[in-house]
N, C-alpha and C positions, 0 to 999 in steps of 0.2 A: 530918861537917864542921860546924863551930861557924855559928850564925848571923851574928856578925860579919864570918865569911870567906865566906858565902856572900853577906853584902851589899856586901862589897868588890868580887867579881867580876860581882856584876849589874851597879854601878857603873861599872866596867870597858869590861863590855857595852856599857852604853846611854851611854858616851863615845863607843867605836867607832863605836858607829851611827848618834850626830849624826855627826860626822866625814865617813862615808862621806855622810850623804846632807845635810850640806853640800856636800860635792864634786858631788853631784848636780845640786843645787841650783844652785849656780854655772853650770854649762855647759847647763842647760837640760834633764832629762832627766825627772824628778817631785817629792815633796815639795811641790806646789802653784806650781811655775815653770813659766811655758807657756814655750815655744820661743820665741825673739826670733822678733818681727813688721817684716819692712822692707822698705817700699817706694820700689822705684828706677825712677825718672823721669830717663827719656833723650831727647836733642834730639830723634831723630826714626826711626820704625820704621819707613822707607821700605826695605823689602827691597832695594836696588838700592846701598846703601850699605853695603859688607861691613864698614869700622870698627864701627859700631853692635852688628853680628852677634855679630862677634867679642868686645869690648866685655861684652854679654848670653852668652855662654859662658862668660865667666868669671866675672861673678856667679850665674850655676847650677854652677859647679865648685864656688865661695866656698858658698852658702846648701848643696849637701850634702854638702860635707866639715865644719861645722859646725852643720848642724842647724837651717836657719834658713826660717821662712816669707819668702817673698822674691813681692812683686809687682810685676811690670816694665809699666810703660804709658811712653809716647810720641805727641808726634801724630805725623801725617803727614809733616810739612815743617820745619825749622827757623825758618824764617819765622811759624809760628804762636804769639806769644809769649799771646796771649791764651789759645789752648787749653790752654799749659803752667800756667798761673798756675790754671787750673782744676784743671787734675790735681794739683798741691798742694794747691788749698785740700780738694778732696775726699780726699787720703793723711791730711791735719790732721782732719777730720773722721771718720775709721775710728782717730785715735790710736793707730796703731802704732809701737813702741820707736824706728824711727829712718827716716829718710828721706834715701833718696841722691840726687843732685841733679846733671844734668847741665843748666845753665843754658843759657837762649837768647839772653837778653836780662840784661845785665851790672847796668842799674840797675831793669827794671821787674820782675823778679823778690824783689827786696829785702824790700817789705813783707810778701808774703805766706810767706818764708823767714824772716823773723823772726818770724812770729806762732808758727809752726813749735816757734821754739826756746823762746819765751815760755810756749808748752803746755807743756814738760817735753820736745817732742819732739827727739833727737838726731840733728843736720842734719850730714852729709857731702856736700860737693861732691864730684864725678868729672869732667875731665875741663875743665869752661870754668864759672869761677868769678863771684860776683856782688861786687855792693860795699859789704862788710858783715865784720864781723869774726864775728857768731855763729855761722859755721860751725864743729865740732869741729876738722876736717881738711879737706885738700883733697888729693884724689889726682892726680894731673895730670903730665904733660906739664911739662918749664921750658918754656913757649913762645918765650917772647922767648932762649933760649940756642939753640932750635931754629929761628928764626926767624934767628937771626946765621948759622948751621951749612951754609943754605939761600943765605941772602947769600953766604959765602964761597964755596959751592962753585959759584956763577954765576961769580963772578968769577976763581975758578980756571980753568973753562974756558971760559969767553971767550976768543976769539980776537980781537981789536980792540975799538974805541971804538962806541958808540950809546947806542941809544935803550931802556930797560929798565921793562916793565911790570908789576906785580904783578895777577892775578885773583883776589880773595879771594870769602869764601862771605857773612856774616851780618855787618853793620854794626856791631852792638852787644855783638858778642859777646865774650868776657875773650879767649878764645883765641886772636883774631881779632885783636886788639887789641896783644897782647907778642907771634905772630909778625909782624906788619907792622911792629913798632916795629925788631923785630931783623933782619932784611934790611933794613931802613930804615937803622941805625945803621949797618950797613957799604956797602951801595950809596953812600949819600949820603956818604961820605968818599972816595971813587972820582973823580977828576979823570976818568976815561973816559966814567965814564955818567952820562947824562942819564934821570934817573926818572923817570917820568910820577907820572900820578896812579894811586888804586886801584882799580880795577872789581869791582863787586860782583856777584855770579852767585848769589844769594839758595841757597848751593849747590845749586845744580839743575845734572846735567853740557850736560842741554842749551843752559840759560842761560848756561853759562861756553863751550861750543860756538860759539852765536852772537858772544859779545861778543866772543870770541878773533878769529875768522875779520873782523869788522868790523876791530876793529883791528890786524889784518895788514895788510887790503886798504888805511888810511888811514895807515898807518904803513911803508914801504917798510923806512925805516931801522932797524926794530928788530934786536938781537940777541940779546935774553933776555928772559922773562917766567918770575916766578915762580906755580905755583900752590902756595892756602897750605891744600887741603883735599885730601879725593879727588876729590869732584865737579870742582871747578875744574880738577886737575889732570889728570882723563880727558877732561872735555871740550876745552882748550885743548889735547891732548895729538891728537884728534881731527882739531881744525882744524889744525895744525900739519901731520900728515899729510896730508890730503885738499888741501893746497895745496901739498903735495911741498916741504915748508921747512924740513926737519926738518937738513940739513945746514949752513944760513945761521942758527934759531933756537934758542938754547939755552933748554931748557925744564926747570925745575927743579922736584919736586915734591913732597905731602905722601903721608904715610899709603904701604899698600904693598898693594892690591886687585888679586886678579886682569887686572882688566884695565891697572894700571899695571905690573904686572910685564910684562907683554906690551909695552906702550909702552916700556919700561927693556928690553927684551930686542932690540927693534925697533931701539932708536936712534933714537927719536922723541923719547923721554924720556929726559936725558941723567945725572938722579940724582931722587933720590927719598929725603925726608928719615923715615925711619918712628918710628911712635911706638910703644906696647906695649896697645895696647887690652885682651888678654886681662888684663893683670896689673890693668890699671886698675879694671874690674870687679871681678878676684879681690880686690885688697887694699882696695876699697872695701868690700866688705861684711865681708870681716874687722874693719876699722878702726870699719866700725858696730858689730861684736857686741863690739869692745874696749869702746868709746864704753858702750854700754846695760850692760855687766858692769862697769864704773868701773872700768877698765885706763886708766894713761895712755897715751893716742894723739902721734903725733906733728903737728906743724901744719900741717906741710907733707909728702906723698911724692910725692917725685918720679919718675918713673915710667919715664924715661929716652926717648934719640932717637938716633937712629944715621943718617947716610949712607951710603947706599947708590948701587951704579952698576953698569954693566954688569959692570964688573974685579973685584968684589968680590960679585957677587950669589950667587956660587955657593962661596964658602968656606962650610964646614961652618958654623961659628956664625952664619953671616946666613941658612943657609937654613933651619936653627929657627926665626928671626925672622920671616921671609919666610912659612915652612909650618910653624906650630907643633904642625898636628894630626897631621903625617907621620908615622907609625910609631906612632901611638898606636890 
């Protein structure tokens, strides 16, 4: 073989094998590319909360079906907007490639989520967003379309005219914030009902427990309350039963936990608006390792929301919803 032909196919060669370990290189594997590094910070790892659970399921599906160091911290309570603002500053301080971000607090979260992105670090919201455009994406829930969904479906089964109360979870929160506004845009067009104001139950189910059963007791005339979480909507779900009311109030509800399937199975709970916690997680961390490989991401995924009720709890495709780990 001639020298020239033999340096055409080394040439050849050593194309091939940048190539291959480009490709390598890209998805994280060697070639001097560590595995993307992302840390997801969630409202609150209060075990008692199965959204959250489920939610963190699927970013461990997401980080190893794509190879990803993934470190999941939360505080206690949602309520703790201070503790949250810590768990960032210290994710920004370990500068890893990207951080996911389930907000507590809509506006005091801001500064420290833009310093975030000002590092180079790439910031995905999950779930309840801040007031800030530097986010890459935002995985989420349409709240305010799920927050209408929730409206309609009180006033579909209302039977008469009264008094209609909302029990929400965290005062500042984005989430909080478009579904109240969306049972608000169709309650308040309602010539039947009369809306109170919002009770906040810092979601803690017992706190929404207590507030529900007070304003029973000072409210004769009610005939619906919505709840716009899971806490709020097991605990008013709670009082609701325990003062045998469950036929006179129509209780309409978020999220879809074992124990509000119970309530929904009971007739205590007359619909139950769910959202998709598992995907929200899985496509968050996807949409992070898009974001740190320079893929365009989209700005918004929506993550979708369904109602649900007793009549319909048990068709095949709600009860994937319902029980997504069945048969796996």
């Amino acid at each position: 073989m001639s020298g020239s032909r033999v340096k055409i196919m080394l040439a050849a060669i050593a194309a091939t094998l940048l190539v291959g370990f480009g490709l390598i290189y890209e998805y994280g594997g060697i070639a001097g590319k560590k595995t993307v590094d992302v840390k997801v910070i969630i409202k609150s790892t209060d075990a008692s909360v199965e959204f959250w659970q489920v939610l963190v399921d699927g970013v461990n599906e997401a980080a190893l079906e794509f190879d990803v160091n993934v470190e999941i911290s939360g505080m206690k309570t949602e309520t703790d907007v201070d503790g949250q603002i810590a768990l960032v500053e210290k994710a920004i301080e370990e500068n890893p490639d990207a951080i996911v971000l389930a907000a507590n607090d809509y506006d005091r979260l801001v500064p420290v989520a833009e310093k975030a992105d000002k590092k180079g670090i790439e910031l995905i919201i999950v779930d309840s967003g801040i007031r800030s455009d530097k986010p890459r994406s935002i995985v989420a829930t349409d709240n305010f379309k799920a927050g209408r969904e929730a409206g309609q479906e009180l006033l579909k089964q209302l039977a008469g005219k009264g008094k209609v109360a909302i029990i929400s979870y965290v005062k500042n929160a984005a989430s909080q914030f478009d579904r109240e506004k969306g049972v608000r845009s169709v309650l308040e067009a309602s010539p039947d009902i009369e809306l109170l104001d919002t009770y906040y139950a810092e979601s803690s189910e017992e706190k929404a427990y207590v507030k529900a059963k007070q304003l029973l007791a000072d409210n004769a005339d009610i005939v619906g309350i919505v709840g716009l979480n899971e806490p709020t909507s097991v605990g008013t779900g709670r009082a609701i039963r325990e003062m045998k009311l469950q036929d006179k109030v129509t209780l309409i509800g978020f999220d879809s936990s074992f124990n509000e399937i119970t309530l929904l199975d009971e007739g205590v709970m007359k619909a139950t608006v769910i959202q998709r916690p598992f995907q929200m997680g899985y496509l968050s961390v996807k949409t992070a390792v898009d974001a740190v490989l320079g893929k365009n991401v989209q700005r918004v995924v929506d993550t979708g929301s369904l109602v649900i009720t007793k009549q319909n709890m048990y068709e095949e495709e709600n009860q994937k919803l319902l029980f997504p780990f069945v048969g796996k």
